[in-house]
N, C-alpha and C positions, 0 to 999 in steps of 0.2 A: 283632386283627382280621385275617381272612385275605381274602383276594384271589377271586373265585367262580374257578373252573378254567376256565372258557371265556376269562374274563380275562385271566387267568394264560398261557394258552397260547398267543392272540394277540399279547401280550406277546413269549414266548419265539420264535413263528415270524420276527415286527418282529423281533427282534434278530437271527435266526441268520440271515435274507433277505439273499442278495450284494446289495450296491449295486450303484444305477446308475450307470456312470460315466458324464459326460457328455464331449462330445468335446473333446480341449486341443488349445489351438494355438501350435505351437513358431515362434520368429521364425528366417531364415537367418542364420546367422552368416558375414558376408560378409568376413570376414578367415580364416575357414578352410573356407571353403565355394570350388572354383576346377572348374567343369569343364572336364575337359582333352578332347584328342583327337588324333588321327594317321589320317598316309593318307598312300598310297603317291607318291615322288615320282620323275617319268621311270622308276619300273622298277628304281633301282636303291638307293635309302635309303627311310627312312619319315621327316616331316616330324611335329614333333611340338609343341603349343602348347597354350595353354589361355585359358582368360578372366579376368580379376584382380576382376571387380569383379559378384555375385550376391546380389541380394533376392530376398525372398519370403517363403512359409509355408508348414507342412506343417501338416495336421492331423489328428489320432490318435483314435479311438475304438477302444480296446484289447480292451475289454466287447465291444464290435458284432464285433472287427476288420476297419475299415473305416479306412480314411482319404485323404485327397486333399494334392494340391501344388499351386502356382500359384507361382510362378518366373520372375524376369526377370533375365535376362542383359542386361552392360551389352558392349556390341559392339566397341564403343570400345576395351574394354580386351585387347582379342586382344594374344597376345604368343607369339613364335615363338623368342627369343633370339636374333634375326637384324634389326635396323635396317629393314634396307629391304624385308624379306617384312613386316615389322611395317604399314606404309608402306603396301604393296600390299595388302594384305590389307583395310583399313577404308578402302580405295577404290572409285571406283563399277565396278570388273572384277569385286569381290570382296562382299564383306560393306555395300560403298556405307551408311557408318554415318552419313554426313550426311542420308538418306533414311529409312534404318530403323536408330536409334540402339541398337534392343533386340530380343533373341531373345525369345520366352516358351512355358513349358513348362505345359502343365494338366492333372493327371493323379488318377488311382483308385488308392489301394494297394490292393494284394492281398496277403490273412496266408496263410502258409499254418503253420498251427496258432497259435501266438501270436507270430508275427514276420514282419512285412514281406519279402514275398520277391518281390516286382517293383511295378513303379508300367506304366498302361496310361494313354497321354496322347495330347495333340495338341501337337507342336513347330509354332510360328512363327514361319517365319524367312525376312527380305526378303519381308514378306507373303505368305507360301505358306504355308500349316496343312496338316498333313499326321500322320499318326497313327506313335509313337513307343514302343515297347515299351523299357523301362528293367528289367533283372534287380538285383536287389539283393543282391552275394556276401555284403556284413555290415550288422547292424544291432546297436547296441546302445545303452541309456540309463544316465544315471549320474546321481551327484549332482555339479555343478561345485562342483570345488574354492573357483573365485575369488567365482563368480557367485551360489553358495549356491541351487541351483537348479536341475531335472532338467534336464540336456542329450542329445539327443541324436547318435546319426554314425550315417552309414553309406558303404558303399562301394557305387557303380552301375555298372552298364557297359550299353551299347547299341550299336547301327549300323542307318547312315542312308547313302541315296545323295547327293551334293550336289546332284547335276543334279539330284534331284527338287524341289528347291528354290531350280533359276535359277542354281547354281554351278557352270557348265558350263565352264570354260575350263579345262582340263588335267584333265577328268572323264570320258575315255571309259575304259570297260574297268575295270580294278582300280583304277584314279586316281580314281575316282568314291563308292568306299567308304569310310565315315567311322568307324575304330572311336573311342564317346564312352567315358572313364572319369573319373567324376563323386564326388569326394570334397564329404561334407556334412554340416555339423555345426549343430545347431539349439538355441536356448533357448526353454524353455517359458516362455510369456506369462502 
């Protein structure tokens, strides 16, 4: 018994048709995920610290190349390797983390050909929302070794004024530029 050809052929288009993918959503991995950052201090070193402790999720439609982030930073965990910049820092001069405990990041990737090459967001931080452009130097996905399970990283880098943001006290001039460098590594859900 054969098959009619009309059949037969919509058969063969069903099978050779790319799938759709539909969009994954990777969880942050907050043991290797730390954004860091630096700014100029008096003029004469640069101050450099990072955050310890990042949730969130990235989510990928590879098909579309479309995807988004939503991201919270815990404030709390500022750390400078310095005791009592540490101190000053999650006080109310500074980042006041008794008031506003968490930064959050919410952004649009953009591919450019099949790979993430910047995220376009809104940081908020000390309740000020303010619009965040993130370049992404690397991206890459794997299978985890441990986790048995597509992981991905990438590397980000951005800059931001403080004072746009209320962090005005030793922010005039070059003291007021914030370079971010954002190392981040995700499991897919």
């Amino acid at each position: 018994m054969s098959l009619p050809k009309s059949l037969l052929a919509a058969c063969v288009a069903a099978l050779s048709a790319p799938a759709f993918a539909a969009p994954e959503t990777f969880a942050i991995d907050t043991d290797h995920t730390h954004p860091a950052f630096e700014f100029p201090h008096m003029g004469i070193s640069v101050w450099r610290g990072l955050f310890g402790k990042t949730t969130g999720t990235v989510t990928l439609d590879r098909q579309a190349r479309t995807g988004a982030v939503d991201i919270q930073v815990d404030t709390g965990t500022i750390a400078f390797a310095h005791e009592k910049m540490n101190e000053h820092a999650v006080g109310d001069k500074w980042f006041n983390v008794a008031k506003y405990p968490t930064a959050t990041y919410q952004g649009t990737i953009k591919f450019k050909r099949d790979t993430p090459a910047s995220v376009d967001g809104q940081l908020t931080l000390l309740g000020v929302t303010k619009p965040l452009t993130l370049k992404i130097n690397s991206f890459k996905c794997i299978e985890h070794a441990y986790y048995k399970r597509e992981a991905c990283g990438a590397d980000a880098e951005g800059e931001l004024n403080r004072a746009d943001f209320g962090l005005t006290k030793g922010a005039e001039g070059e003291a007021g530029k914030v370079r971010l460098r954002i190392q981040v590594e995700a499991l897919k859900q």
